[in-house]
C-alpha positions in Angstrom: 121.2 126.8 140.7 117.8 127.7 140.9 114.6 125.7 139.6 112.2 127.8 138.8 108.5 127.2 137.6 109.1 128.9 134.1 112.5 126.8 134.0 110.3 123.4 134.5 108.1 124.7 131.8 110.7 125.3 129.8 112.0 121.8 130.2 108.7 120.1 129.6 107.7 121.6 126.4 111.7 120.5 125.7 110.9 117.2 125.9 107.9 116.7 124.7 108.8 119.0 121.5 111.5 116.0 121.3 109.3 112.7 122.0 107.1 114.3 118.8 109.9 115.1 116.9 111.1 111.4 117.3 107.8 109.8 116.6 106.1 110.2 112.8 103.0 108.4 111.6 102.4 108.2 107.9 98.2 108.1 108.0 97.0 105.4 104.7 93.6 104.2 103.5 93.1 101.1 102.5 90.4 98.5 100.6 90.9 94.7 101.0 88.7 92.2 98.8 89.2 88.6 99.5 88.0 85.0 98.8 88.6 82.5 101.3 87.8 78.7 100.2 87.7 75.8 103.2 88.2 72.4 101.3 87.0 69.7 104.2 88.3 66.5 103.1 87.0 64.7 106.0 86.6 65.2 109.7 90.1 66.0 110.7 91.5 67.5 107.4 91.1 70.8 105.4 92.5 72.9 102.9 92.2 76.1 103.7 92.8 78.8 100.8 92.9 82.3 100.5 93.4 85.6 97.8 93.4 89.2 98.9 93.4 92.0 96.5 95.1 95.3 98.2 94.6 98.3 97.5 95.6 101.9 98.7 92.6 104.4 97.8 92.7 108.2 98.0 94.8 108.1 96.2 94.5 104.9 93.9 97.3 102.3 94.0 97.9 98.9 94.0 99.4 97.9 97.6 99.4 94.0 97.9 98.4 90.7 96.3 98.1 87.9 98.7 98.0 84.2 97.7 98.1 81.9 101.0 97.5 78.3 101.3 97.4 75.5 104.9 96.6 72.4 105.6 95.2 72.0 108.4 94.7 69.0 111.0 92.1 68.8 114.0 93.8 68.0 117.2 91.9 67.5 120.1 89.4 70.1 122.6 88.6 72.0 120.0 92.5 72.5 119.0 93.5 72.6 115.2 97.3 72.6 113.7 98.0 73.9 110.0 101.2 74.2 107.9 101.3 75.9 104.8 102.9 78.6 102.3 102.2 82.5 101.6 103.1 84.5 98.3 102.8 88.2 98.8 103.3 90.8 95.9 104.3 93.6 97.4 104.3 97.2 95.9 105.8 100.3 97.3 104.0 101.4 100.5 103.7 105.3 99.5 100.7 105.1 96.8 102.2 108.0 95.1 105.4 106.3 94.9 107.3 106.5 90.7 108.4 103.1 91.4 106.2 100.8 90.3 108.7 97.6 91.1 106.8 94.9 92.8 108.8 92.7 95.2 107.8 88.7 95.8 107.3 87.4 99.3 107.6 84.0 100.8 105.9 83.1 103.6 106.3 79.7 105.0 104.1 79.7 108.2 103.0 76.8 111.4 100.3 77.6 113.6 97.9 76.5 116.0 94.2 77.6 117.0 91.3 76.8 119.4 87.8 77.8 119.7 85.7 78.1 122.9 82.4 78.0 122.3 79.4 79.8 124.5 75.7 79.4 124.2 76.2 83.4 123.5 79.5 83.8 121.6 82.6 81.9 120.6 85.8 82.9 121.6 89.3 82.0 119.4 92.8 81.7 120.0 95.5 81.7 117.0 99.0 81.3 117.0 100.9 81.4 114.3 104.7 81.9 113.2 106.1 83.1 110.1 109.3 83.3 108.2 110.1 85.5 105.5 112.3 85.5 102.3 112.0 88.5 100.2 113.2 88.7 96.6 116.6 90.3 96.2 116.6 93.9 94.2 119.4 96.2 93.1 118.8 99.5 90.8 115.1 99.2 91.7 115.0 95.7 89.6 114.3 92.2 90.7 117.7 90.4 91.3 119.5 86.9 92.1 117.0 84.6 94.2 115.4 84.8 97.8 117.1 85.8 101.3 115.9 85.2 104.6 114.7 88.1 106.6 113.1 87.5 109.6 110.9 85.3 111.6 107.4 86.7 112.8 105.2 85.5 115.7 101.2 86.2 116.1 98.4 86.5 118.2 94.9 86.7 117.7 92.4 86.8 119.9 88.8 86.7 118.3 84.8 86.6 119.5 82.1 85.8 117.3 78.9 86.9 118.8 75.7 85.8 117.3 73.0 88.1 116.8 70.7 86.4 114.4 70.2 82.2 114.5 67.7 80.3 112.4 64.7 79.5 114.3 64.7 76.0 114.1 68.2 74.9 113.1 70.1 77.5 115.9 72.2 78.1 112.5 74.2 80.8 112.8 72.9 83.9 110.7 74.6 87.2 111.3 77.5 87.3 113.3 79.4 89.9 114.5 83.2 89.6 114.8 85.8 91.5 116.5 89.6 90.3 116.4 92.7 91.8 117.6 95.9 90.7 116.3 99.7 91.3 117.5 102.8 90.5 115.3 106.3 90.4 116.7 109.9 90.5 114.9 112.7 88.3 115.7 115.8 87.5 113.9 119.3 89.4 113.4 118.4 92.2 111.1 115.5 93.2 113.6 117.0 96.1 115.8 114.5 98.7 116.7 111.2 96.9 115.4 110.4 94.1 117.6 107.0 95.1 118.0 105.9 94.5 113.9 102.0 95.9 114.3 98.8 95.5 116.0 95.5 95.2 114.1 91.7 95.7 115.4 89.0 94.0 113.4 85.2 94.7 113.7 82.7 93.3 110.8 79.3 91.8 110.1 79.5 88.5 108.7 76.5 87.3 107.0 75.7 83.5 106.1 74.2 83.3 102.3 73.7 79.3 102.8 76.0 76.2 104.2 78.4 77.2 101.1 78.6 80.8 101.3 79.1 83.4 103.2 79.7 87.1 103.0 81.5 89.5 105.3 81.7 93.9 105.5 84.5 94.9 108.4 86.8 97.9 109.4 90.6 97.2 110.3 93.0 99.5 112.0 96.2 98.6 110.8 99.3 100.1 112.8 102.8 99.2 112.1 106.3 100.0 113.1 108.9 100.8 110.4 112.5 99.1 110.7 113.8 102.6 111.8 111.5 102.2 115.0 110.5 105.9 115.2 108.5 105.9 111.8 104.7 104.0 111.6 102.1 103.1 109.3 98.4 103.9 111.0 95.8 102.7 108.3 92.1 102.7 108.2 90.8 99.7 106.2 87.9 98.7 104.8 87.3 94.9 104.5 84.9 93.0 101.8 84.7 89.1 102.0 83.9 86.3 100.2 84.0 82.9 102.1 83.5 79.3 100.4 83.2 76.1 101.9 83.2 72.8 100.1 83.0 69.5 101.4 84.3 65.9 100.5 82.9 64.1 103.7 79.7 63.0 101.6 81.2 62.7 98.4 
């Protein structure tokens, strides 16, 4: 049998006709708005609290609403350890969706973190596993109680990078942040979507006073479905408020 040139072209096209036949990526925009609160109880305790309002835009839908709470313990070098528990209200993924059911998430979670810091940046480390229990549905309708799904690990790696300090203080001012974070499935019901998602995280953080601070970012969001050919790629934008109160001196 002959190979020709025209026949390897032939084949080529074939298969890559068929690799982007087998891949589709469902493009979404999103806004996040969240308030994160840091109780410090004393030197090696905090609560650390969190809501997130999500929502899909263009068009207009409501997409997720996040409560999470951990306590969290300092270890030592710079090493912290935190325990807590996630609620996640999850509506359908396609914004134009007639379904309007929304499905509760628990999230029971461990994790561990460390910071480096550099006389020009800080750099962070955070571990974290997940496992999930979603609410049972039937005829699109909340039903019975909670199953287990799956377990989730993470990893994100962060840098803080000063650009502004007080003059006297050093205080940091106006940071600039960039985080990227990779999730991973594991369990029985996870076949072709080990890899969960991957998200990139730039912003400007900007500190009000001690108590508050205020932070604008973008955050690519890409995800793999459970059928492991289909994938989420959203654009986010990111507005947060963050709160710190302290005990130590009370």
């Amino acid at each position: 049998m002959r190979f020709t040139k025209r026949s390897g072209s032939v084949i080529v096209l074939f298969v890559s006709c068929s690799l982007l036949a087998q891949k589709s990526v469902t493009h979404q925009q999103l806004l996040w708005y969240g308030y994160y609160n840091t109780l410090k109880i004393n030197k090696n305790w905090n609560v650390l609290s969190e809501v997130q309002e999500r929502q899909f835009y263009n068009p207009t839908a409501q997409h997720q609403l996040v409560f999470r709470s951990n306590v969290q313990r300092k270890l030592i070098d710079n090493w912290n350890a935190s325990a807590g528990m996630t609620l996640f209200l999850q509506s359908p993924q396609d914004p134009e969706a007639e379904s309007s059911l929304i499905v509760p998430e628990l999230r029971p979670d461990i994790g561990f973190d460390n910071k480096q810091k550099f006389s020009f940046m800080t750099i962070s480390h955070r571990y974290k596993a997940e496992a999930r229990f979603f609410h049972d549905t039937e005829n699109n309708e909340l039903s019975g109680g909670y199953r287990f799904s799956n377990f989730r690990f993470r990893y994100q790696l962060g840098f803080d990078i000063p650009v502004i300090r007080k003059k006297h203080t050093r205080e940091e001012m106006i940071t600039v942040k960039v985080k990227d974070e990779v999730m991973f499935n594991a369990g029985s019901t996870i076949v072709k979507n080990v890899f969960d998602q991957n998200r990139i995280y730039a912003a400007v953080n900007y500190r009000l006073n001690p108590a508050f601070a205020v932070e604008v970012g973008y955050m690519n969001w890409y995800q793999q479905r459970t059928s492991g050919t289909e994938y989420y790629d959203r654009d986010i934008l990111r507005i947060s408020l963050f709160h710190t109160i302290s005990l130590k001196n009370k």
